[in-house]
C-alpha distance (Angstrom), angle and dihedral (degrees) to the residues before:
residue distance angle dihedral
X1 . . .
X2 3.34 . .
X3 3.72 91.0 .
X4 3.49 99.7 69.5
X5 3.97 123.5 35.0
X6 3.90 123.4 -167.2
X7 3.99 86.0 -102.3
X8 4.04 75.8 87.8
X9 3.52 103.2 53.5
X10 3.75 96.0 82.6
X11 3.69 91.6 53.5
X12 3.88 91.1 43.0
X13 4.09 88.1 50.7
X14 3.83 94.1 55.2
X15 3.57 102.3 32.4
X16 3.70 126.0 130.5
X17 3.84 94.5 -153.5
X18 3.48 130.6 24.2
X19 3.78 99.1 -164.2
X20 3.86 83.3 60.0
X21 3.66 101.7 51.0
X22 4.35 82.6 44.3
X23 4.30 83.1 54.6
X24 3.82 90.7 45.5
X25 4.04 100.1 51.4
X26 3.65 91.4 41.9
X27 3.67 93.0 -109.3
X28 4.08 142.4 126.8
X29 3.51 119.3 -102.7
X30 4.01 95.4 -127.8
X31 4.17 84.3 50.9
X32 3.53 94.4 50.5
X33 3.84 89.7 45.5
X34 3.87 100.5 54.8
X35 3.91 82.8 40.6
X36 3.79 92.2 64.1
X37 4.10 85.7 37.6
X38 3.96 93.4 59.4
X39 3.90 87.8 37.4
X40 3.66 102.4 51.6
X41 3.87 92.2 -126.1
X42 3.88 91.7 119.0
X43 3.74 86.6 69.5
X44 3.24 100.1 44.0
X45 3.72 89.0 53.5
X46 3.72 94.6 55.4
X47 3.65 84.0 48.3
X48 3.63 94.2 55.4
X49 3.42 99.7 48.0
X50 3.30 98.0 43.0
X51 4.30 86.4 54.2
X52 3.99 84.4 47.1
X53 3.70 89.5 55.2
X54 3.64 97.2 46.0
X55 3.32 96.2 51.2
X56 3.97 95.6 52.4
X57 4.18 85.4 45.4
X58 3.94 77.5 57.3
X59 3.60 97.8 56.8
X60 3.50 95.4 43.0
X61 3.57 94.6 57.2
X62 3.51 90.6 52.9
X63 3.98 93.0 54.1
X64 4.05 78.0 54.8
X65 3.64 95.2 -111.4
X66 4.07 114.7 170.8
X67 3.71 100.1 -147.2
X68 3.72 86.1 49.9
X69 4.03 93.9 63.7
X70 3.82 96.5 37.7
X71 4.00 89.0 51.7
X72 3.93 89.1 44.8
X73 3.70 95.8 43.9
X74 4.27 88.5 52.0
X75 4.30 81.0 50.1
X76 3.46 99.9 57.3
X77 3.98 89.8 40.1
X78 3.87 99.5 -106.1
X79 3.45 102.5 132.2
X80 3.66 125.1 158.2
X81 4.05 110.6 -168.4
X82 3.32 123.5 -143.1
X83 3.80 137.5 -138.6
X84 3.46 124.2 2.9
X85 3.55 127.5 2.6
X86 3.98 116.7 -117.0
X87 3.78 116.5 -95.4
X88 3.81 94.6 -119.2
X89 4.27 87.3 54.4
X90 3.95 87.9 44.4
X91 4.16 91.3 49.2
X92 3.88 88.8 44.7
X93 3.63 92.9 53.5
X94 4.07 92.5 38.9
X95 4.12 82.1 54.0
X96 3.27 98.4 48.2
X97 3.68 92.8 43.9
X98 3.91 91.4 58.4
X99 3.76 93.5 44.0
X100 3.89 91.5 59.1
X101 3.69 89.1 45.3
X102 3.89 91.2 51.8
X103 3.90 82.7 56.0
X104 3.42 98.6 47.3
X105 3.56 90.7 57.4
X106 3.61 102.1 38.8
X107 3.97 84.3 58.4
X108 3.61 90.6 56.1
X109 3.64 94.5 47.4
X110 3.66 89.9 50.7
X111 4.35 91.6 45.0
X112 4.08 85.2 48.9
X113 3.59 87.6 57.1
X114 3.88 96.5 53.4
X115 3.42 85.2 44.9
X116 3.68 95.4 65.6
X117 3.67 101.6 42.3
């Protein structure tokens, strides 16, 4: 595309709005958008930002900010929920709960059995 050179992809990467950078360089937004698909730069975007916002989540747990550890804590996956479990979880657990009971018994059934003989 001879619309659109790579001396745009820095400025596509860090930009706040992409419908803004499209108005700027004189382009559509839908052009600009498959540009940055075929180039890669859409990645890199989400990449950047998502860097940029990491790094500010940093600082803010420093300064001892609350929000800033839950948020970080769901990030790297270590979530604790709170309240009550959903039905379907309590149901599957109830289940599975009466299935190992069924077991238990059906062994002891089967050991009384041997016993006797």
């Amino acid at each position: 595309m001879d619309i659109i050179n790579n001396n745009e992809k820095k400025a596509y990467i860090e930009a706040f709005s992409h419908s803004d950078l499209a108005k700027k360089l004189g382009v559509s937004l839908s052009l600009l958008n498959a540009h940055a698909e075929s180039e890669g730069w859409k990645e890199e975007h989400r990449l950047y930002w998502f860097d940029k916002s990491v790094e500010i989540l940093k600082q803010e747990l420093s300064n001892g900010n609350v929000s800033a550890v839950k948020e970080m804590l769901k990030l790297t996956g270590v979530i604790r929920p709170v309240g009550r479990p959903p039905k379907a979880d309590v149901e599957r657990h109830l289940a599975i709960e009466a299935k190992v009971a069924k077991e238990w018994e059906d062994d002891f059934t089967r050991l009384r059995l041997v016993e006797q003989k």
